[in-house]
C-alpha positions in Angstrom: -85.1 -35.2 36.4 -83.5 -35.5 33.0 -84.0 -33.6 30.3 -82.9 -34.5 26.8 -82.3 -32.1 23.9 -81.3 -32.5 20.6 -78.2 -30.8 19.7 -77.0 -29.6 16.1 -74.4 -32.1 13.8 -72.2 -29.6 14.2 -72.0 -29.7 18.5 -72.0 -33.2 18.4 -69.2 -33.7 15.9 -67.6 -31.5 18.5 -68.6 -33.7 21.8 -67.4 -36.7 19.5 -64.3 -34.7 19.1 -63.4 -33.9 23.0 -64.4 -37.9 23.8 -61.7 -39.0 21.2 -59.2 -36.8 22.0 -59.2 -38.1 25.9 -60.5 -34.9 27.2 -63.4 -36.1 28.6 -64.9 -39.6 29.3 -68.2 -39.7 27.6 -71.2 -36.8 26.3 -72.3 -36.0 29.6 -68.5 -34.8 31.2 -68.7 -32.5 28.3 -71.9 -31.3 28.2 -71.1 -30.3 32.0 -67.8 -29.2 31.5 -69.4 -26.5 29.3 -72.0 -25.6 31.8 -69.4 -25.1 34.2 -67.7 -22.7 32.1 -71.0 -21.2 31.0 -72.1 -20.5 34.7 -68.7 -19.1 35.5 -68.8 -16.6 32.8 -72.5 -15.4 33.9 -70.6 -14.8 37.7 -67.7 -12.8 36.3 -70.3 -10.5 34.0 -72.6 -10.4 36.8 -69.6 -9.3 39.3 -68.8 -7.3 36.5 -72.2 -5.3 36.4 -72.4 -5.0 39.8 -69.3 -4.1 41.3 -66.6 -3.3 38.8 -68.7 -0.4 36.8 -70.0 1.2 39.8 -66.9 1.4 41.0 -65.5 3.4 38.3 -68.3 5.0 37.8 -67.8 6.6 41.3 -64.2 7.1 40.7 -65.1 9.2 38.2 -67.7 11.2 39.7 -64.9 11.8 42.2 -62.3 12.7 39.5 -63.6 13.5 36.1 -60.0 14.3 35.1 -59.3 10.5 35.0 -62.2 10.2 32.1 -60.9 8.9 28.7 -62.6 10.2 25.9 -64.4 8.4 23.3 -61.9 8.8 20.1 -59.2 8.3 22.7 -60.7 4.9 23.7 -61.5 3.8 19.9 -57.9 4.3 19.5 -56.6 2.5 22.4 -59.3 -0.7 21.2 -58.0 -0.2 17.7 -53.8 -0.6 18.5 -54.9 -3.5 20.9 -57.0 -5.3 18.2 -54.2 -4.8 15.4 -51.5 -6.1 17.9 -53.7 -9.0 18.3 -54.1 -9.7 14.6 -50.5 -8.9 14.4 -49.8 -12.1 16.6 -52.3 -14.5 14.4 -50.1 -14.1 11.1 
């Protein structure tokens, strides 16, 4: 069963774009090439969810001295986000 939606300008211009630069053969490769990538990024977050914050969620119920706190953690997001704009110039 096919279904056929109609996409903005702008995400065909960028279909167009992948087909002419070789990437990918014709609409469909890309249009499933981006469902691939879609679907693995809902399995990571899902993993993510269910196994990765549990975990240290327990790990810290078993040692709450390894907590970070809040201002601490805006700090650490901070440095790594001005490094990272620090890189684009």
């Amino acid at each position: 069963m096919r279904n056929h939606q109609a996409l903005t300008e702008r995400d065909e211009a960028f279909i167009r774009r992948q087909i002419e630069s070789g990437r990918y053969e014709d609409r469909e490769a890309v249009i499933q090439a981006g469902l691939r990538m879609l679907e693995e990024f809902e399995d990571a977050q899902e993993q993510w969810l269910e196994e990765v914050i549990p975990a240290r969620h327990a790990e810290l119920q078993r040692d709450p001295s390894r907590a970070v706190s809040l201002e601490a953690a805006r700090a650490r997001f901070k440095q790594r986000h001005n490094a990272d704009m620090a890189k684009t110039k």
